[in-house]
N, C-alpha and C positions, 0 to 999 in steps of 0.2 A: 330395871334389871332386864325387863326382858325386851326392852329397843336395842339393850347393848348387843342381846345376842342374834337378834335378827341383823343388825351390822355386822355382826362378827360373820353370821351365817353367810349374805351378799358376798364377800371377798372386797378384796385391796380398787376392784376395779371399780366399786360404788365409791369407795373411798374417794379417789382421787376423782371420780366425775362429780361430786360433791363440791369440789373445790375446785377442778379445772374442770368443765365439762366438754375435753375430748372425745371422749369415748361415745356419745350422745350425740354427738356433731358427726359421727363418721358414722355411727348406725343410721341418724336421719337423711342421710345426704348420697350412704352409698349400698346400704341394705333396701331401706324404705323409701327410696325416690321413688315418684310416683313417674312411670314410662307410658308410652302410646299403645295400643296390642299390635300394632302393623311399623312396630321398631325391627327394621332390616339392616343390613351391611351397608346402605346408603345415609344411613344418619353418624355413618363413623367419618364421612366428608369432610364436616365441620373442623372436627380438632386434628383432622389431618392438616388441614389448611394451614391454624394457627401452629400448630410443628413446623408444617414449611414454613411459612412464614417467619416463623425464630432460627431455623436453621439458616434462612435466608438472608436475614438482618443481620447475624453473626459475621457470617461468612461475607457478608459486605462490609460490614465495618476492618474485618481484618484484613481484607483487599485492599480497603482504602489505604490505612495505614503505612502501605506500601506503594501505592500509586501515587503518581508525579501527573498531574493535569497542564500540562507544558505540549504546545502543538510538535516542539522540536526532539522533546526525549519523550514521550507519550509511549512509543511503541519501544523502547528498550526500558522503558520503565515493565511492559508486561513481561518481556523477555527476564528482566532482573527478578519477577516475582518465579516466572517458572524455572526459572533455573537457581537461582540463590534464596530465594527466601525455602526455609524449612516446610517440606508438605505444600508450599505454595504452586505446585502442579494441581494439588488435589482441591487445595480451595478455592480456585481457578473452576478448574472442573464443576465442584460442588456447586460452584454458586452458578455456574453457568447454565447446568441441566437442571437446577432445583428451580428455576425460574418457566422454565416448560416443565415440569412437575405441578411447579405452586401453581400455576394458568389451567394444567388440565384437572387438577383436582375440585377447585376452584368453578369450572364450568360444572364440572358430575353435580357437584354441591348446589349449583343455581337450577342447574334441571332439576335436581330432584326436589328442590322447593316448588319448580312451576308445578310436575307431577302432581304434586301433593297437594296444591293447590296454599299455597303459602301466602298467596301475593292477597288472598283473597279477607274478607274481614274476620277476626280482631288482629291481623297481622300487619295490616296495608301499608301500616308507615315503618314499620321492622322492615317488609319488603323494600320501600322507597329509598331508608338507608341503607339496606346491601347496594341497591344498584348503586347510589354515588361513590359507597365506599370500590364497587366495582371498576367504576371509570375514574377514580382516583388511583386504583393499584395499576390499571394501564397506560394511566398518563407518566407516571414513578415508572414503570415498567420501558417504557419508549423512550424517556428522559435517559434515563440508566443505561440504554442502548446507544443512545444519540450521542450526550455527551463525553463517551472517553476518544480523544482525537484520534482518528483513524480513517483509512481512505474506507472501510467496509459503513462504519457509523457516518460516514458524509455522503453514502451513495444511497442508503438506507432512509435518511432524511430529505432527497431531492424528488 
């Protein structure tokens, strides 16, 4: 009798973590995470990145969508996107400056690992894969530049 009523006392929210335990998953992860004491404005880099980064990959795949890789309609292929396609001014634009967004956030975030000293142990090899994943985002990065035919992407490459 008297388990029932310390149940009853807890509320509907023991309830249900009993059986799903949400509520337990979002206190441990976003009350009681355990943080640095020297957590600044600069450890918010990271998930800025991966934002741009999805805003980036969006907005590229919906480019694409519309892009014609043809050396002879190339450049009225962008023409049809900024002027016919819906908002396609804007995801134009978007993807265009969210690419020097995503580079300069992207650097703030690599200094502030050196700062911190990140690169140093128990992180070395976290460090060793940011940097490839780094020279892999600027090789996709130049690729991305290079490839769509145009006299600016074939002066840019020589």
């Amino acid at each position: 009798m008297k388990e029932k009523e310390t149940e009853n006392k807890k509320g509907i929210s023991n309830w249900i973590d009993k059986r799903l335990p949400v509520f337990t998953f979002i206190n441990h992860n976003l009350r009681d995470y355990p943080t640095p004491k020297n957590l600044n404005y600069f450890w918010n880099f990271g998930s800025l990145a991966g934002v741009t980064l999805v805003i980036m990959i969006v907005t590229g795949i919906l480019l694409a969508m519309q892009y014609t890789a043809n050396t002879e309609i190339a450049f009225d292929s962008v023409e049809r996107i900024m002027r016919d396609v819906n908002n396609g001014w804007l995801l134009r634009y978007i993807h265009m400056n969210g690419a020097s967004m995503f580079f300069i956030i992207v650097y703030i975030h690599m200094f502030r690992g050196l700062y911190y000293g990140s690169y140093k142990y128990p992180r070395e090899i976290l460090w060793m894969l940011g940097v490839v994943i780094l020279f892999l985002m600027m090789a996709t990065a130049f690729m991305g530049y290079v490839l769509p035919w145009g006299q600016m992407s074939f002066w840019v490459q020589q």
